[in-house]
C-alpha positions, 0 to 999 in steps of 0.5 A: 805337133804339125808346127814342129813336124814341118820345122823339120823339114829344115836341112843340111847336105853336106857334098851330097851325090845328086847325079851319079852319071855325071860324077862318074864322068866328071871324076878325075881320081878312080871313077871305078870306086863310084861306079862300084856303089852304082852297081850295088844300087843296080843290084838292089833295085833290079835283083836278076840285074848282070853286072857286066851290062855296066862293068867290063869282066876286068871291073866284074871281077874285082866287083866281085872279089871285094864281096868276098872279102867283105872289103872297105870302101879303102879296099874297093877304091884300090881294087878299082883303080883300073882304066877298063872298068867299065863297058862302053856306053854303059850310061845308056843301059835301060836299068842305069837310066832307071835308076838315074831317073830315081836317084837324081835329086838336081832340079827336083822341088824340096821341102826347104829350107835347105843348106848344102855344104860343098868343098871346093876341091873335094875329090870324091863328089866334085864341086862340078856336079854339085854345082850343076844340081844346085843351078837347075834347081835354083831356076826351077824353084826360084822362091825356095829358101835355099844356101850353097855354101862352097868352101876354097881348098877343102877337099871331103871329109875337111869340108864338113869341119870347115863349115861346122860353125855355120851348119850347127849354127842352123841346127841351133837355129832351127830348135830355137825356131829362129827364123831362117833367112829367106830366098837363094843365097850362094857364099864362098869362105877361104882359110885365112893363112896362119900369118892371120891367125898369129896376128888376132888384130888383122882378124878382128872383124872377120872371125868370132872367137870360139872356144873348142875342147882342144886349143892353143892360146896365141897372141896378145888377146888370148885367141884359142883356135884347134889345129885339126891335123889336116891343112889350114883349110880346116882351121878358121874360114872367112867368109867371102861375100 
């Protein structure tokens, strides 16, 4: 039984938030809706915690009249989607630091091996932070079985489709006590264009060929793809090594 307890310790992140300060810095798309679930943590950590240390009275009310109607994530994106969100050198706020110093996962040791799954273009947690996290902790914990996998054009929820086979490939692995490949590894995959899909033998010696529920046949050799419904990106990756 402690042999398959520690097997568990294997895992996969996908775009996983690991600085919120820097995301909130770094956002380029409504930074105030990551901001609102900053204070929501503020808010469960410290309960006499002001919100107005953090959010101008702008911010506040909004904050405050998405709790009333029970709003969604949707509905708080487009509540705080306002350039005077939040006070000026709210970063520096005792609690924020406190929190920070809790939350932060860049730079601190694991347990391993660990995949972390990363769309490139992914609007709600950059790639930049991410990026940031994964290269401190790479150079504090150099021996740490450890892959950054980052996925061209995906932005965030595609990125999770993008990269299907191989987490669940880990996944399948890990059950079957397979062994995992050891050290740091950083890989790049790129959408292959449709051109490719339609002509099987240009592919051959890049993708496997898969079977899913919902699929097309095309092409002489009878390869079946799924077409997702949201860009090429999500329909067959290529790995760039």
């Amino acid at each position: 039984m402690p042999q398959k307890r520690a097997e568990l310790t294997r895992a996969e992140a996908g775009f996983p938030v690991t600085n919120l300060i820097t995301q909130v810095d770094i956002q380029q798309e409504n930074p105030g809706f990551i901001g609102a679930h900053l204070v929501r943590g503020f808010q469960s950590l410290f309960p006499d915690f002001n919100i107005t240390s953090v959010l101008t009275v702008a911010g506040a009310s909004r904050f405050n009249l998405n709790a009333e109607i029970q709003g969604c994530n949707s509905a708080f994106s487009e509540l705080l989607a306002i350039s005077d969100v939040y006070q000026p050198g709210w970063q520096h706020e005792p609690r924020v630091q406190t929190y920070q110093n809790i939350t932060g996962v860049g730079g601190r040791d694991f347990a391993g091996p660990l995949l972390v799954v990363q769309g490139a273009t992914d609007n709600v947690v950059p790639a930049q932070v991410v990026d940031i996290a994964v290269n401190r902790t790479c150079e504090r914990f150099p021996d740490k079985e450890f892959e950054y996998q980052s996925y061209a054009g995906a932005t965030h929820v595609p990125a999770m489709y993008a990269a299907q086979r191989n987490w669940l490939q880990r996944v399948e692995d890990r059950f079957e006590g397979r062994a995992v490949e050891e050290g740091r590894r950083r890989k790049s995959f790129r959408s292959i264009a449709i051109e490719q899909i339609l002509r099987p033998e240009s592919m051959r010696k890049k993708v496997r060929r898969q079977r899913f529920d919902e699929n097309t046949t095309v092409g002489p050799h009878q390869m079946q793809i799924r077409l997702l419904g949201y860009d090429y990106v999500s329909i067959v990756y290529g790995v760039v090594m």
